[in-house]
N, C-alpha and C positions, 0 to 999 in steps of 0.2 A: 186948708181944710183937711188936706191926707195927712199931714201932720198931726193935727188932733186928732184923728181917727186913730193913729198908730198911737200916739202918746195915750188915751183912751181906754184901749183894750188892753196894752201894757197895765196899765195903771187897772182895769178891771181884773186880770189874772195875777197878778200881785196882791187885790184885797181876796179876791178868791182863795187864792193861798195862804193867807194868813186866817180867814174867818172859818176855811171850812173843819180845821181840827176841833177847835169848840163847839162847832155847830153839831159833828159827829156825835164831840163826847156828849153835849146837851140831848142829840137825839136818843141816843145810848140810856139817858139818866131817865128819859121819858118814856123808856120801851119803844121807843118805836121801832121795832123790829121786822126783821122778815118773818113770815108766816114758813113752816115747815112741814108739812105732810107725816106722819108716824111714820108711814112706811115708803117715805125716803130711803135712797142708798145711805148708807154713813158718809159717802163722800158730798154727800149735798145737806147735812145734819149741820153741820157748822156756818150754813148759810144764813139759821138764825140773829145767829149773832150779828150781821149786819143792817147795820141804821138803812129807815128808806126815808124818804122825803128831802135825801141831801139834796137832790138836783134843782132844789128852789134857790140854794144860794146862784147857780149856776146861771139863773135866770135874771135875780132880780138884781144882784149888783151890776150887771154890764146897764142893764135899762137906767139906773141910779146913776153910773157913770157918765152915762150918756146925756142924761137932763143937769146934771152937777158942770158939764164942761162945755156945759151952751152947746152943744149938735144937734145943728137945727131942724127943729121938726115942722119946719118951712116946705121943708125940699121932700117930696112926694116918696122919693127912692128911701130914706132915712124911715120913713113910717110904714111904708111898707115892709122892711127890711124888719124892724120894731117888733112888727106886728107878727110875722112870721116866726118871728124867731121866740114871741111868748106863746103863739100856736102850740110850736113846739115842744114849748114848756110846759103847756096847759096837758097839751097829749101824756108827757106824762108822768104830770100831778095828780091826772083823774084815774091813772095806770095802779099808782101809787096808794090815793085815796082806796081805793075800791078794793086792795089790799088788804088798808087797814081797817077799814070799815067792816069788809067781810070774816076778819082775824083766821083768813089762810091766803096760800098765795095763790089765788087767783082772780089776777086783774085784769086788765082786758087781753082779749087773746090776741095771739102774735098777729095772724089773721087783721084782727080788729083796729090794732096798732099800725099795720104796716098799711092797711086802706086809709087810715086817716092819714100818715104819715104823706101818701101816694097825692090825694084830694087835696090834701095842704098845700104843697111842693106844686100841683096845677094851678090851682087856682093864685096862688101868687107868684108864680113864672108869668102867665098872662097878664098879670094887673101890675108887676113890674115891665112887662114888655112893651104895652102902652103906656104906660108913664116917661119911659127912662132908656136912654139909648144903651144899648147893650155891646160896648166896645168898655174894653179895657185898655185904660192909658196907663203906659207906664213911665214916672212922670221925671225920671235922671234922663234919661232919651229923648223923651218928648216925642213917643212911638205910639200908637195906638193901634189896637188888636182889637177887631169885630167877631162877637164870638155869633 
């Protein structure tokens, strides 16, 4: 199982790496840009120009890898883990969204960001606690570490 776990993520930051320059340039071709204030510094003027929405590659290939290489979504710790980690995602595509939607940059405030981020990180620390023993094996030793 730790095997394909490792094999896995390797194999997700390898597609990551190859998909996400197209996905730039595509976002680039479709405007989706960063929103910039007129009276910005010059030094934040060129922040234009960069794409938002990349961080969906970031999300959705590791999930795709994960259902492509059978990891099983049997095991309570895998879906919660899942689950959080598209939270994450979610936090900020709606970051993102409200961005573009509003066409300047301001998406949710850092404030706004960092309370969900906060509420997130709770509430599935607990629902992984009950689930799921919280030792780390490290498994060439055959040592295990209770965090």
């Amino acid at each position: 199982m730790y095997i394909k776990v490792l094999i896995a993520g390797i194999v997700s930051m390898g597609l990551v790496l190859i998909i996400m320059p197209s996905f730039i340039k595509y976002l680039k071709k479709i405007s989706f840009n960063q929103s910039v204030n007129q009276y910005a510094l010059q030094e934040y003027k060129d922040k234009e120009k960069t794409p938002i929405m990349g961080g969906i590659v970031f999300v959705i290939v590791p999930i795709l890898v994960t259902v492509i290489f059978g990891i099983s979504f049997n095991d309570i710790g895998t879906i919660i883990v899942m689950l959080s980690f598209s939270g994450y995602g979610l936090i900020g595509f709606v970051d993102d969204f409200l961005i573009v939607s509003k066409g300047n940059n301001d998406g949710l405030k850092a404030r706004e960001k960092f309370l969900l981020q906060i509420l997130l990180a709770i509430v599935f620390f607990f629902l992984y606690k009950s689930y799921v023993d919280l030792s780390i094996e490290i498994p060439i030793i055959n040592y295990s570490v209770h965090i």
